[in-house]
Structures are given as C-alpha cells and as structure tokens.
N, C-alpha and C positions, 0 to 999 in steps of 0.2 A: 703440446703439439698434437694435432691430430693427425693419424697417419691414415695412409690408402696406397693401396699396390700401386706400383708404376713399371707394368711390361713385366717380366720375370727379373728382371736384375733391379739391383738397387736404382735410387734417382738419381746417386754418385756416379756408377757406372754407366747409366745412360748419358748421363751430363758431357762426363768424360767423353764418348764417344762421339757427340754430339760437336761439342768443341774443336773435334779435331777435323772438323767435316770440310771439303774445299771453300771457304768461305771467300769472297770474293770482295774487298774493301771499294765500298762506292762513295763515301763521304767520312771526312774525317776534317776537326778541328782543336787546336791544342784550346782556344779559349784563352791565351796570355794576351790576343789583340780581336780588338771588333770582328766578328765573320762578314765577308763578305759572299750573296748576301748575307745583311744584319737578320738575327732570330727575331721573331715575331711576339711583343710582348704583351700581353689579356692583361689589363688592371693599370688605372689610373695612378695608384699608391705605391707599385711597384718600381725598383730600382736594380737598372745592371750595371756593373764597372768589371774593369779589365786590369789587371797587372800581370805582372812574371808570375804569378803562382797561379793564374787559374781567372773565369769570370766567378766577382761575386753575385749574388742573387738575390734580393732583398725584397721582403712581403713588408707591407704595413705594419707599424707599429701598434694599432688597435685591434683587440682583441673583440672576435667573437660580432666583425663587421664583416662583412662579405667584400665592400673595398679595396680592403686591405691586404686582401689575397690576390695571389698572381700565378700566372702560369704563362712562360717561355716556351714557343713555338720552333722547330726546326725550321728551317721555310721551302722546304722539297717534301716531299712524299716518299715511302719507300712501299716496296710491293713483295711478297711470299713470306719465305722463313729469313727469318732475323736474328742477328746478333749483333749486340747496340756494347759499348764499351766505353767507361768513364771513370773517371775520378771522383770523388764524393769528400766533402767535406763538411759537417756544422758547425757551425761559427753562432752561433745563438745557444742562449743557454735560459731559453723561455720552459716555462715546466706550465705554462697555460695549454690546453688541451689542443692540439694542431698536427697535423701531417707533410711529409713531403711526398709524393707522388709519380711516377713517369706515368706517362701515358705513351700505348702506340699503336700504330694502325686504326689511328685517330679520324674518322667523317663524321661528317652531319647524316642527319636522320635522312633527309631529303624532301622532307615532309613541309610545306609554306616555306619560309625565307632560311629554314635551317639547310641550305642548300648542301648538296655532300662536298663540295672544297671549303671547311672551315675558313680559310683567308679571305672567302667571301661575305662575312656575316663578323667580322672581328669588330664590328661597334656592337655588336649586340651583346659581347663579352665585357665589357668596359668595366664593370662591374664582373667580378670574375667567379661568381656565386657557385657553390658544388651542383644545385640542381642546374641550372643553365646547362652544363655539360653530362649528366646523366639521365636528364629528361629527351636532350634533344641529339647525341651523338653515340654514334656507335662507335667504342673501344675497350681497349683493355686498359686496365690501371692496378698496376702495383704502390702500396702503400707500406711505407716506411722510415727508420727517423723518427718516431714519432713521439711528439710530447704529450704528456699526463701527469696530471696532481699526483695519482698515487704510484708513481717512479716505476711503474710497468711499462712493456713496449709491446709490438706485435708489426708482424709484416701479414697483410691480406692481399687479393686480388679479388678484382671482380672483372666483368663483362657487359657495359652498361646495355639495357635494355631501352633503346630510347622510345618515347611519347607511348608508353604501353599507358601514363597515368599511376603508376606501380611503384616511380621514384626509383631507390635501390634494391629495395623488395623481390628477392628471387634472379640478381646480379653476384653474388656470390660464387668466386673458385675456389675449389680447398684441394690440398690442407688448408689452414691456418697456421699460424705461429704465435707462439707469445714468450716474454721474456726471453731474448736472443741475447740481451746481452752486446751487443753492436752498438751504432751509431754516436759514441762516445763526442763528446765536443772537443774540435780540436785534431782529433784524429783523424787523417788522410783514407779512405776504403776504396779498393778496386772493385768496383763494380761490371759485371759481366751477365748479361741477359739475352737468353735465348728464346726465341720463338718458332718453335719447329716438330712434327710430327701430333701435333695436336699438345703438344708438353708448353709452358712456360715457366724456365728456370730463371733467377737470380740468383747468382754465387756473387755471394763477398767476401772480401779476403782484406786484411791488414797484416802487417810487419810478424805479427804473431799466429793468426789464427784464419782458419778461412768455412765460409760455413754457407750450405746449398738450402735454397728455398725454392720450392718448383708446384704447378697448380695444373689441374686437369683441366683443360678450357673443353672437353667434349659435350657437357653437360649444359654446353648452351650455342648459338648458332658461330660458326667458324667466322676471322674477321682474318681479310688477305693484303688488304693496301691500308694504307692511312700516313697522318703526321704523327711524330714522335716531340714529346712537349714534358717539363720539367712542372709541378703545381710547386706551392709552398703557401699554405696556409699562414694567415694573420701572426705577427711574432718571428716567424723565421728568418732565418739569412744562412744561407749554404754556397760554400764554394766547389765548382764544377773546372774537372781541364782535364785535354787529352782524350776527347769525343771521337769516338769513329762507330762508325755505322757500316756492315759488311753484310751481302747476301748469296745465294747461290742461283741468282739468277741474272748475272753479269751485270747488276743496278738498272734491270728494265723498271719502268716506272709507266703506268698508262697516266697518261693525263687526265688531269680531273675537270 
C-alpha cells in the first residue's frame, strides 16, 4: 500500500468524522424490485434481475470483448459532497482479468455529441468499451473486486481526463492498494463512499472485518455534479441491495 498524509489525523479519523456529518438522504432503493425510474443500462450483453436478496448484475460471458461489459446508470444526477451506501455481493468466480467499478459525478466532455447529460448520448455506449467513457467523460472511478490470473487484488481510483488524447495516462488518485484481501465470492460487504473536502473514501466492512480506502482527488481538476453508475467488466456477475444516496445539500440537483 502506498501511503500519503491526509490532514494531521489518520484517514480513519477523518472518515469517521466525515460520516458523522448532517447527511441528508435524497434517494434510496433496497434493489429486491425494479426502480422506478428503471436504472439506465450501457451494453447489449448485459443482464438485470431482481429478487428478495438484492438486483443481480450480469456482464457477458466473453472475455476480453468490450460487448460484454456493462455498466448500470442511476437515472438522476446528484450535486456536492456524497455519500453513496450499498450492499455488495460477487457471485462469479471468473479469475479472467476484469473489474468492478462505481463511478460518480459522471458527465460527458461536452465536446461534439459527447453532450454533458450522459442519458443523451446512451447509443453511443451500446458497446460499453473502457475508452468510450475515459476518453469522453469526466468522473471519478473506484476500481474494485477485481479478477486476476495471478490471485492478487487492488482497489485504484482515478479522475478521468476526457478528449486530452492521453486515454488514462495522468488519471491517476493514490494511494493505491493491493492484496486487501476483501471481495471474497459469496460474501455480502457494506459498502460506504464518501465524496467530500477534496477526500474520496470507501470503507468496507463484512460480519468480520471492516477496512478504509480513501484517494486525494486535489491533484487533478475538482468534479461537483454527475451520475452515479455500477461497471462490471466481461465475466462478472455482482449482487447490489439497499442503495441510498445522501448529501448535504438538501438533494438540490441543477439540471443538466
């Protein structure tokens, strides 16, 4: 793990404090039945279903095609500092190279038809390719879950840089992480993510253990509104329940 200061106090303790902050719940959905509105789903090959335990989430079964990747859209926007809250499941036990994803304070470039309300341009995602969305959209993306041949893991973030030409090149937040040890198949994780004072935290927690991942977003241009979207690479299938989305800004939301 690579470490870097964060404030005089631990990332624990800022976390902490952070959590406790008046957070104000403007959307929430358990996921056991359809949302109304239904979420917004990028990819042809892509599959959602719904029971008592949760939505499952299901990417293509082929490997290492960009088809067969998906990503599930919120269908509102949210605006300032965030804290997003969910349930996290893997239910696939692919060991072929792949990631799961959130994204949030998700727009387009604005640049030709990549208009800044994504839900205006969702053919162009049909095809749900990683550049597509790091070429042409500004947000942030935590990466985690992740399959590899050689049974290591890592959680990253970045801050896409869009149509610099650059691709991911210099989208990079750290720390970094690797071998966490999390995301086990089967096992239920509380997932909790915060977006606030220039910090981006994920704490996960299970029945046993609970463990903080948090990234410096100063070291590239600040992002304040967007959509909040689930990826899952070729191979996956993850169950999601008990979503809510809370801000401290009473869920104003500018229109896009």
């Amino acid at each position: 793990m690579i470490t870097a200061a964060c404030d005089s106090n631990t990332p624990e303790k800022e976390f902490g404090r952070y959590n406790q902050l008046p957070w104000q719940l403007v959307y929430e959905n358990d996921f056991r039945s359809a949302p109304e509105p239904e979420w917004i789903l990028d990819g042809l090959k892509g599959t959602v279903h719904y029971n008592h335990q949760g939505m499952v989430l299901n990417a293509g079964p082929e490997a290492s095609n960009d088809s067969n990747n998906v990503v599930l859209w919120c269908p509102r926007p949210f605006s300032g500092d965030l804290k997003i809250e969910y349930q996290f499941t893997r239910l696939d036990t692919s060991t072929i190279e792949s990631v799961n994803i959130i994204y949030l304070h998700a727009l387009g470039s604005g640049k030709d038809e990549y208009v800044t309300d994504i839900m205006q341009w969702n053919e162009l995602r049909e095809i749900p390719a990683m550049r597509v969305y790091f070429n042409h959209m500004n947000t942030y993306h935590i990466s985690y879950a992740v399959s590899l041949p050689e049974d290591v893991d890592y959680v990253r973030a970045r801050r896409y840089m869009p149509e610099t030409g650059r691709g991911l090149d210099g989208t990079a937040l750290f720390p970094e992480y690797h071998d966490t040890n999390f995301f086990h198949t089967g096992t239920t994780y509380q997932m909790t993510v915060i977006f606030y004072n220039s910090r981006l935290f994920m704490q996960v927690s299970d029945h046993e253990k609970s463990k903080l991942f948090w990234f410096d977003t100063t070291t590239l241009p600040s992002l304040s509104e967007g959509y909040i979207g689930f990826r899952q690479m070729w191979t996956r299938s993850s169950r999601y329940a008990d979503f809510r989305v809370s801000t401290l800004e009473s869920g104003k939301v500018r229109k896009l």
